[in-house]
C-alpha positions as a Markdown table, in Angstrom:
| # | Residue | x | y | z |
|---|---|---|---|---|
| 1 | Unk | 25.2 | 11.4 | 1.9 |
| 2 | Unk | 24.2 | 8.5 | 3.8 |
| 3 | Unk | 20.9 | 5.8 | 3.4 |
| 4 | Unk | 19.3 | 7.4 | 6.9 |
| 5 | Unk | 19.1 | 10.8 | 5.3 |
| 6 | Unk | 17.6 | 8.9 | 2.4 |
| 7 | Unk | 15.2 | 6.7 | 4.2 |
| 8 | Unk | 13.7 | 10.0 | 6.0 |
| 9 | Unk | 13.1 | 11.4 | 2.8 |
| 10 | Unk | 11.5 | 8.1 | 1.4 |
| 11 | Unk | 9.5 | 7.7 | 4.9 |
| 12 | Unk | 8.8 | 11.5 | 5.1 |
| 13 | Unk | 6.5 | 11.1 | 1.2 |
| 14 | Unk | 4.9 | 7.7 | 2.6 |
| 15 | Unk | 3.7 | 8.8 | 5.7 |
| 16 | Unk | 2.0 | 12.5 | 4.6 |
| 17 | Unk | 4.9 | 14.3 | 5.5 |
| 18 | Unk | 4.5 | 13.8 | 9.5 |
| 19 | Unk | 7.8 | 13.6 | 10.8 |
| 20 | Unk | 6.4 | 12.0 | 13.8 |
| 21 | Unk | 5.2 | 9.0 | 12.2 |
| 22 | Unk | 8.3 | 8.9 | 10.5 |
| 23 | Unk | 10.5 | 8.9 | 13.4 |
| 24 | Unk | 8.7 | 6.5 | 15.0 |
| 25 | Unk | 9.2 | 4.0 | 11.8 |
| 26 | Unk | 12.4 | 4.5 | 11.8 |
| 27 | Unk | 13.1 | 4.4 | 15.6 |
| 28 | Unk | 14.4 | 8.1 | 15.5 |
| 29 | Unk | 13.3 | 11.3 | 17.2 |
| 30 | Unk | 11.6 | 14.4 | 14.7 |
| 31 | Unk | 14.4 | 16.4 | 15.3 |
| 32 | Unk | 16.8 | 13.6 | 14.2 |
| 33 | Unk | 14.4 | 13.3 | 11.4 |
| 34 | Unk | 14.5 | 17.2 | 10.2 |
| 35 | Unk | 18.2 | 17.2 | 10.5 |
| 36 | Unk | 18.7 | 14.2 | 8.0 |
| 37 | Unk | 16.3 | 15.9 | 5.6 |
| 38 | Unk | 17.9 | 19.3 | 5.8 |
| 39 | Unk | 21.4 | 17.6 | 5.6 |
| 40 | Unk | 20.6 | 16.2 | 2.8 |
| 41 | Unk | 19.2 | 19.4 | 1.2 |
| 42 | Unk | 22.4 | 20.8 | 1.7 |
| 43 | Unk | 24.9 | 18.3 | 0.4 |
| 44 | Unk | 22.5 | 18.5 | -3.2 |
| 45 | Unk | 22.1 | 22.2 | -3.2 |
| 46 | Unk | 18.4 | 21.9 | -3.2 |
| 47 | Unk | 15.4 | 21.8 | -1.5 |
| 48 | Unk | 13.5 | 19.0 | -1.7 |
| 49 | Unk | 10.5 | 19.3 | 0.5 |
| 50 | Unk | 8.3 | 22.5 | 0.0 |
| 51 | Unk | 7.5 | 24.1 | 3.8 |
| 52 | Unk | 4.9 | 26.0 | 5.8 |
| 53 | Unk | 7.4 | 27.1 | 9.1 |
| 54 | Unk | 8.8 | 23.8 | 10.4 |
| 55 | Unk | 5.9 | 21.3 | 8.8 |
| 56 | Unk | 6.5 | 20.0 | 5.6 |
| 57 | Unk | 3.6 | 20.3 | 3.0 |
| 58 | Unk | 4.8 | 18.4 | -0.1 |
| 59 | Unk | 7.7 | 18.0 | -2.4 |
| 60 | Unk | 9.4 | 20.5 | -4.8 |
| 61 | Unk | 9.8 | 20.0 | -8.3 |
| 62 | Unk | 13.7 | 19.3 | -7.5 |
| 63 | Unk | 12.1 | 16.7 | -4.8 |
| 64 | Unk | 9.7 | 15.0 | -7.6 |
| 65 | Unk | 12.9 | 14.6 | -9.9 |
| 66 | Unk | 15.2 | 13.5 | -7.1 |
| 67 | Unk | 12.8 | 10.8 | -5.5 |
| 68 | Unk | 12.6 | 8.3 | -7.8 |
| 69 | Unk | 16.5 | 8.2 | -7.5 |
| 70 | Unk | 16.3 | 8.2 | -4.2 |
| 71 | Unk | 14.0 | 5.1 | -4.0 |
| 72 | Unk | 16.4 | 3.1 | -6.6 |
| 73 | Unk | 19.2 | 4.0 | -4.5 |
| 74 | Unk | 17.5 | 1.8 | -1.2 |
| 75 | Unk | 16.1 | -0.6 | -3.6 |
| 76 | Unk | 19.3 | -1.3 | -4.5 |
| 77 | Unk | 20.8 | -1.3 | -0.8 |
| 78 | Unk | 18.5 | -4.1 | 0.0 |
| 79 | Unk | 19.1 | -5.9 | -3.2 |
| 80 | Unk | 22.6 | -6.4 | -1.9 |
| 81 | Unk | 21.9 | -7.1 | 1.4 |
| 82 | Unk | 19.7 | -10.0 | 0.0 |
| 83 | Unk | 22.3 | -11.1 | -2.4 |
| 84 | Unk | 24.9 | -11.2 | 0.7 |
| 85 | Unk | 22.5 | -13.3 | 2.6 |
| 86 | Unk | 21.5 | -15.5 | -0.3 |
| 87 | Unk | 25.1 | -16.6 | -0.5 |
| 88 | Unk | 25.6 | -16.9 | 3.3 |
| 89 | Unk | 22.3 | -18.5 | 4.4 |
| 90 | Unk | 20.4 | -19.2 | 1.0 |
| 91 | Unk | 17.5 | -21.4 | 3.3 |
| 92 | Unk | 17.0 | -18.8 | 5.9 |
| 93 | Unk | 15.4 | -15.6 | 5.7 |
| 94 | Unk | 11.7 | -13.9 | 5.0 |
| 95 | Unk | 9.5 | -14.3 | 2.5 |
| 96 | Unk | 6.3 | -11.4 | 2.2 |
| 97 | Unk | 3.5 | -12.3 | -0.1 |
| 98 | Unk | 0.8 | -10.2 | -0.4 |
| 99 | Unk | -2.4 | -11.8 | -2.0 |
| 100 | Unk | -6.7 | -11.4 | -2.5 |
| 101 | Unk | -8.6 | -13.4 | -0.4 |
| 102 | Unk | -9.5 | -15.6 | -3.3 |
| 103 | Unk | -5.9 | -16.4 | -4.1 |
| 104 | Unk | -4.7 | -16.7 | 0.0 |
| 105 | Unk | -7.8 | -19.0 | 0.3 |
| 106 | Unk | -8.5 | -21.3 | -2.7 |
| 107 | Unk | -5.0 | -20.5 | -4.6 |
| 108 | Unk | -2.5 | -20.5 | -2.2 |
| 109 | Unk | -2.8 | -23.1 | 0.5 |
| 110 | Unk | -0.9 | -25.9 | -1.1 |
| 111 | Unk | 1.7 | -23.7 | -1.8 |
| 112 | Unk | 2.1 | -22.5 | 1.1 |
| 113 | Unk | 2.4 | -26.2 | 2.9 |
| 114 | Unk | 4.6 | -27.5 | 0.1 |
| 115 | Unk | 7.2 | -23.9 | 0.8 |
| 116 | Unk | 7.3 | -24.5 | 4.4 |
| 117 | Unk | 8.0 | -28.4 | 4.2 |
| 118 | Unk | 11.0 | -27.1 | 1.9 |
| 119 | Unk | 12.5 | -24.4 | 4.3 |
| 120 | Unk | 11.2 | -24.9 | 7.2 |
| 121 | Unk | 13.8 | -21.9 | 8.0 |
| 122 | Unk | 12.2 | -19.4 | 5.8 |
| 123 | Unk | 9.6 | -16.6 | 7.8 |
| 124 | Unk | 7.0 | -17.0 | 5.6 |
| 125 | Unk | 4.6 | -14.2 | 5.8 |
| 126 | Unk | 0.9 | -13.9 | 3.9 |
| 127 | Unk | -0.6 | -10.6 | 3.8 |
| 128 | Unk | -4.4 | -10.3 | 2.2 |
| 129 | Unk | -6.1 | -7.4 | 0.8 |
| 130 | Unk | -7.8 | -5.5 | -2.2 |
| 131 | Unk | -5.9 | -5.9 | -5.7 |
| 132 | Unk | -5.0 | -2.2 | -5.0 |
| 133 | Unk | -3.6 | -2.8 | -1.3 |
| 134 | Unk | -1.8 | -6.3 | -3.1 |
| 135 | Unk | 0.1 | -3.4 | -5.4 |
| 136 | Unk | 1.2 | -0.9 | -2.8 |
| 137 | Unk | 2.3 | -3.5 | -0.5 |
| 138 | Unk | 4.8 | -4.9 | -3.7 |
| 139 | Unk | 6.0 | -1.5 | -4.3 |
| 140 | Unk | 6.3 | 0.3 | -0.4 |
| 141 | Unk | 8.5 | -3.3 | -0.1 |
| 142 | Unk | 6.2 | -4.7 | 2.4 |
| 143 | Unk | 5.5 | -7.6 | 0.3 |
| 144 | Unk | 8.0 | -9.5 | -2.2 |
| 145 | Unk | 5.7 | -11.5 | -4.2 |
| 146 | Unk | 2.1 | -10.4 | -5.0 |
| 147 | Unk | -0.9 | -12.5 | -6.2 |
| 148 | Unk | -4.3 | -11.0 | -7.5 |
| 149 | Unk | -6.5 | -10.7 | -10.7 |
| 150 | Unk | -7.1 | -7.4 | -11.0 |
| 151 | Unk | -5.4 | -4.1 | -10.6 |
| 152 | Unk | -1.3 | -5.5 | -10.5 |
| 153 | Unk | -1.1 | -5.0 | -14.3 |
| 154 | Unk | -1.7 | -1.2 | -14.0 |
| 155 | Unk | 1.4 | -0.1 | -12.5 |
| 156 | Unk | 4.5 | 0.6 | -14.5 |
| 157 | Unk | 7.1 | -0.3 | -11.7 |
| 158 | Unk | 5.8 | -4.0 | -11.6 |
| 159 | Unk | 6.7 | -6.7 | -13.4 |
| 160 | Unk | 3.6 | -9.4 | -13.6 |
| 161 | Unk | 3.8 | -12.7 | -15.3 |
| 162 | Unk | 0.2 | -14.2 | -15.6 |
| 163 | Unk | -0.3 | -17.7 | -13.3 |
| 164 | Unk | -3.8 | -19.1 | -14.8 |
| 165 | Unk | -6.8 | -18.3 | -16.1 |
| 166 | Unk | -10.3 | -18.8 | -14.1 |
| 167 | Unk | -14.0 | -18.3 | -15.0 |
| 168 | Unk | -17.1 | -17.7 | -12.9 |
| 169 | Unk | -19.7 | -20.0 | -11.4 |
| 170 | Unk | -23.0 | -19.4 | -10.2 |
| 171 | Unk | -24.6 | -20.7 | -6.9 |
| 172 | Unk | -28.2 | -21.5 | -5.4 |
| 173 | Unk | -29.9 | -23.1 | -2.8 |
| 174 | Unk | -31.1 | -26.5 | -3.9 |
| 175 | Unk | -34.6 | -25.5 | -5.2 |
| 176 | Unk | -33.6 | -22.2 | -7.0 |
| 177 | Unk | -35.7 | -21.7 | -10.1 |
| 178 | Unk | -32.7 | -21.1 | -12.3 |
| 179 | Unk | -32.1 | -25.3 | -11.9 |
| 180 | Unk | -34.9 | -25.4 | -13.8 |
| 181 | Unk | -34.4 | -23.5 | -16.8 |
| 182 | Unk | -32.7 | -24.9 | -19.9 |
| 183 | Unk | -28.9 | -24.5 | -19.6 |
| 184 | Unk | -27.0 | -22.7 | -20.9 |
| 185 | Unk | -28.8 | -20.3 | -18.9 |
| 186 | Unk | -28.6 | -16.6 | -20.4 |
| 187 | Unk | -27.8 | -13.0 | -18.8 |
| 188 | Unk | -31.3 | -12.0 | -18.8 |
| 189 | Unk | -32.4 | -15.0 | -17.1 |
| 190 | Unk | -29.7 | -14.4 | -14.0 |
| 191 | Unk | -30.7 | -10.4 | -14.2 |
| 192 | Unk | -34.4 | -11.9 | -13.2 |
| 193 | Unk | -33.2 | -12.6 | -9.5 |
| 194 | Unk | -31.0 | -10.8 | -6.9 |
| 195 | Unk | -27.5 | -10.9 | -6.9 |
| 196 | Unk | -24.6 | -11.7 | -4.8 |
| 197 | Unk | -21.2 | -11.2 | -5.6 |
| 198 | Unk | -18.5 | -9.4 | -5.3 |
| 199 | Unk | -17.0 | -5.9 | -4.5 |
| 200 | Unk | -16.0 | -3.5 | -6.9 |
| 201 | Unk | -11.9 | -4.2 | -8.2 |
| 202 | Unk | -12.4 | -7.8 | -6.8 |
| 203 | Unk | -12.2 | -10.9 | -8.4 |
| 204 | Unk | -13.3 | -10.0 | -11.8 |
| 205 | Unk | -16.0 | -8.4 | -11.0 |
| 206 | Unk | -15.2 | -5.8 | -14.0 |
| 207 | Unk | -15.8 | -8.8 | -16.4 |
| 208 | Unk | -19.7 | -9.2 | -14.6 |
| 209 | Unk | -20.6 | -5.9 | -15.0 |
| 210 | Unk | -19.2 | -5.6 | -18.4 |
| 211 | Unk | -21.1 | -8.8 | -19.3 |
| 212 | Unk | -24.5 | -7.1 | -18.2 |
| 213 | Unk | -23.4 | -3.7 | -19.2 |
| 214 | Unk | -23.3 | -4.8 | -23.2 |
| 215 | Unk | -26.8 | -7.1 | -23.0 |
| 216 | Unk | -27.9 | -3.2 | -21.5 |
| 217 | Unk | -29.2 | -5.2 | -18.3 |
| 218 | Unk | -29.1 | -3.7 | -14.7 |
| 219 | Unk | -28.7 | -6.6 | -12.3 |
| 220 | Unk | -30.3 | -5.9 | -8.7 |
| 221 | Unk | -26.9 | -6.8 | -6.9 |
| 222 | Unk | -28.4 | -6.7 | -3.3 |
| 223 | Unk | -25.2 | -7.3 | -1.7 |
| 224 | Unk | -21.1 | -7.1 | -2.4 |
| 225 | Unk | -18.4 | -9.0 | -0.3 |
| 226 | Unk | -14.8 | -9.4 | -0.5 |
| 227 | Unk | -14.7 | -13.3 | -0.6 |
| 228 | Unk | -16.4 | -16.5 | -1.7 |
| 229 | Unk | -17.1 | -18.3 | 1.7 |
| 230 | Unk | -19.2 | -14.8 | 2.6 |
| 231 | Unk | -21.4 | -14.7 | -1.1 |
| 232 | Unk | -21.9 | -18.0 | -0.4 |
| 233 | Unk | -23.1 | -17.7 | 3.5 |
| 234 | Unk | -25.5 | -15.6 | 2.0 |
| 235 | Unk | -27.0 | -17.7 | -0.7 |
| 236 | Unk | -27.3 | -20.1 | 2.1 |
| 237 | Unk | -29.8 | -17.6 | 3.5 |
| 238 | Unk | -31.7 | -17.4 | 0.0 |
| 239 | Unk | -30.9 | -13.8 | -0.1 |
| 240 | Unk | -30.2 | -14.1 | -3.6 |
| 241 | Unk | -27.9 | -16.0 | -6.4 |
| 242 | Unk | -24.7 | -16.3 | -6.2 |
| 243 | Unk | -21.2 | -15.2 | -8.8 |
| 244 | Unk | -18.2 | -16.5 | -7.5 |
| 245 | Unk | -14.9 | -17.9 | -9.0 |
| 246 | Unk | -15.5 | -21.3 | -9.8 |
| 247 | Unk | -12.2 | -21.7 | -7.4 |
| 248 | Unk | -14.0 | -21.1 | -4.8 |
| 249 | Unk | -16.8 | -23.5 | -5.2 |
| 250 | Unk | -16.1 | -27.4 | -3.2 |
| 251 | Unk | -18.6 | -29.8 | -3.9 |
| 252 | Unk | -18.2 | -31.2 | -0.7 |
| 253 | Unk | -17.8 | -28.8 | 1.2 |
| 254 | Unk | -20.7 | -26.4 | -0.3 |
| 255 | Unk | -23.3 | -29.3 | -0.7 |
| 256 | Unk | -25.8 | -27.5 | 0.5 |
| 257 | Unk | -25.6 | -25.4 | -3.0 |
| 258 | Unk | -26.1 | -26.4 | -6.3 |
| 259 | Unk | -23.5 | -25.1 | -8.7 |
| 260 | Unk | -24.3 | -23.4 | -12.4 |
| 261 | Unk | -21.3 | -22.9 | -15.2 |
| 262 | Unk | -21.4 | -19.1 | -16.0 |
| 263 | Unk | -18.3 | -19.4 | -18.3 |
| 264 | Unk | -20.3 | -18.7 | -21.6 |
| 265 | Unk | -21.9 | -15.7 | -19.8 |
| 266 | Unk | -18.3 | -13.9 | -18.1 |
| 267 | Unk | -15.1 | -13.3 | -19.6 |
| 268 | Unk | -12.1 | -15.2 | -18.8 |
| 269 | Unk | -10.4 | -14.3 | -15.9 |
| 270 | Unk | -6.0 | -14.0 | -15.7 |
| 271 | Unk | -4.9 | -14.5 | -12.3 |
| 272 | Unk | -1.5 | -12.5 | -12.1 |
| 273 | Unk | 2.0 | -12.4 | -10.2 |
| 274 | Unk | 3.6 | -9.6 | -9.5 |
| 275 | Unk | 7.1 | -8.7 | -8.4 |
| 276 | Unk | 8.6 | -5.2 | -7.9 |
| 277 | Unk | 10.7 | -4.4 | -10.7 |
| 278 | Unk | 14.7 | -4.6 | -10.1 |
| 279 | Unk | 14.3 | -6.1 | -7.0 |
| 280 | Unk | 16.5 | -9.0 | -5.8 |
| 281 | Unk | 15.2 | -12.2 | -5.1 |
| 282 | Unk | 16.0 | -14.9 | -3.0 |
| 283 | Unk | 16.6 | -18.0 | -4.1 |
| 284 | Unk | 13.2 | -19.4 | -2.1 |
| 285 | Unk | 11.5 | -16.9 | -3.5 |
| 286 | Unk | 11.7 | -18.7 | -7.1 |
| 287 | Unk | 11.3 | -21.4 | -5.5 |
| 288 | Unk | 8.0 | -20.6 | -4.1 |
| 289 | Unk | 6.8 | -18.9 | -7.6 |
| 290 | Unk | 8.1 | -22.1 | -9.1 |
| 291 | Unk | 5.7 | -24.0 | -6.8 |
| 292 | Unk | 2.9 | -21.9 | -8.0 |
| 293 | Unk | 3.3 | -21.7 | -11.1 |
| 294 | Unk | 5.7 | -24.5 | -12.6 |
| 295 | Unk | 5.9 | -22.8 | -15.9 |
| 296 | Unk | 7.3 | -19.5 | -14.1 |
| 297 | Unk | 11.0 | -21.0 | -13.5 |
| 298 | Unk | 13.8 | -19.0 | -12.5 |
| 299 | Unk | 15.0 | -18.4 | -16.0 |
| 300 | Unk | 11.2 | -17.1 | -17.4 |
| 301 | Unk | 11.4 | -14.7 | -13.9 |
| 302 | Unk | 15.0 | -13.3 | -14.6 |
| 303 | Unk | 13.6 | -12.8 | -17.9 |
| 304 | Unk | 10.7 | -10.8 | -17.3 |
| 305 | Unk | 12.7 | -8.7 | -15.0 |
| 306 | Unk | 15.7 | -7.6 | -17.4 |
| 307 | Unk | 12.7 | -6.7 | -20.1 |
| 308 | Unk | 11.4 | -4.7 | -17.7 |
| 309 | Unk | 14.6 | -2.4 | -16.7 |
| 310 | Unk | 15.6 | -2.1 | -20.7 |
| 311 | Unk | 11.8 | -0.7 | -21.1 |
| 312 | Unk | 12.2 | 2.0 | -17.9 |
């Protein structure tokens, strides 16, 4: 048994079963590929990918018990080629986070300029997409640190630790008619006008439609984006009003929008961090979570980590 036989198995489930693409990751050829695969098969006694001639199709039941081990096993591999390097070179390296726009754009920067000043060795690499893409990138191993609101808390095979809690704002153009109503303004106010805000699984957007959903309201949301700086482009335009994290809101640099507290109407919001469980990090890496979040030290991380493997 060797940790290329085990790699084409892992690659052969992430990329549909299509040996080609996995002998291109892993700078093989598909026969190379098969052979590894089959090797393996035989050293266990079992088959572990279920076949239609020479394709594979899926995996066995054997092949759904064995995989998990199989992805501990490389876990684990890199784990200790990490720790080697941590103790030969702890300032040089990688570092993969994966983060929303909202966190990469209003969150983040700081961070990011404060890391790189630190370890100026470190390849620091920032990787943005949905809460659900934040998650797969964490476990795949693409990313080692992952920031987002939504979505990180569902996965049993992460560890998150919460960063800080946000609320909602709402924006208009200077002479909206919601500047003149009494504040607090109320749901069924804001459910008079069209809406702006964000997709579906983004940046609390669960808590907005909740919010509506219990007053039995149905909000004319005329158009979703991904990120602040777009919802806002649009209110610009007097397309409609405005829900964005009060993050992503600048008086300076969005003075040509008037800004409304929506914390009474929206639930609180937890911004997350999430780390794949077991894995080994560097010692930048809590360094840079440190950074973030100064109550996450090493010792709270390492903490949160051993919980998690006595619960798997």
């Amino acid at each position: 048994m060797n940790f290329q036989q085990l790699r084409s198995v892992r690659e052969a489930v992430r990329r549909g079963f299509n040996l080609t693409e996995v002998a291109a990751m892993l700078h093989t050829s598909q026969p190379g590929v098969s052979r590894q695969i089959r090797e393996l098969e035989e050293e266990l006694g079992v088959e572990i990918f279920a076949r239609a001639g020479k394709r594979l199709t899926g995996l066995t039941p054997p092949g759904q018990t064995l995989l998990p081990i199989v992805e501990r096993l490389l876990l684990e591999s890199e784990n200790l080629r990490r720790a080697g390097q941590d103790f030969n070179a702890s300032e040089q390296g990688r570092l993969s986070i994966a983060a929303t726009h909202s966190q990469a754009r209003y969150a983040l920067p700081q961070v990011v300029h404060d890391f790189r000043a630190l370890f100026p060795q470190v390849s620091l690499h920032l990787h943005q997409g949905s809460p659900r893409q934040v998650a797969e990138m964490l476990l795949s191993g693409e990313a080692d640190i992952g920031v987002a609101t939504e979505a990180l808390a569902g996965y049993d095979t992460l560890v998150t630790l919460p960063c800080y809690r946000w609320t909602h704002s709402i924006v208009v153009p200077p002479d909206h008619p919601l500047l003149a109503y009494p504040h607090p303004i109320t749901l069924e106010q804001l459910a008079r006008y069209p809406i702006i805000t964000y997709e579906l699984g983004y940046t609390g957007r669960a808590h907005i439609d909740e919010a509506f959903a219990r007053e039995g309201l149905a909000p004319d949301i005329v158009l979703s984006a991904m990120d602040a700086d777009v919802i806002k482009t649009y209110v610009e335009l007097d397309m409609g009003v405005g829900i964005v994290a009060s993050i992503a809101v600048d008086a300076e640099r969005d003075r040509h929008l008037r800004l409304i507290d929506a914390r009474h109407l929206f639930e609180v919001n937890l911004t997350r961090l999430g780390l794949r469980r077991g894995t080994w990090l560097r010692g930048y890496a809590y360094q840079f979570i440190e950074s973030f979040v100064p109550t996450l030290t090493r010792a709270v991380v390492d903490q949160a980590m051993q919980e998690a493997h006595h619960l798997a």
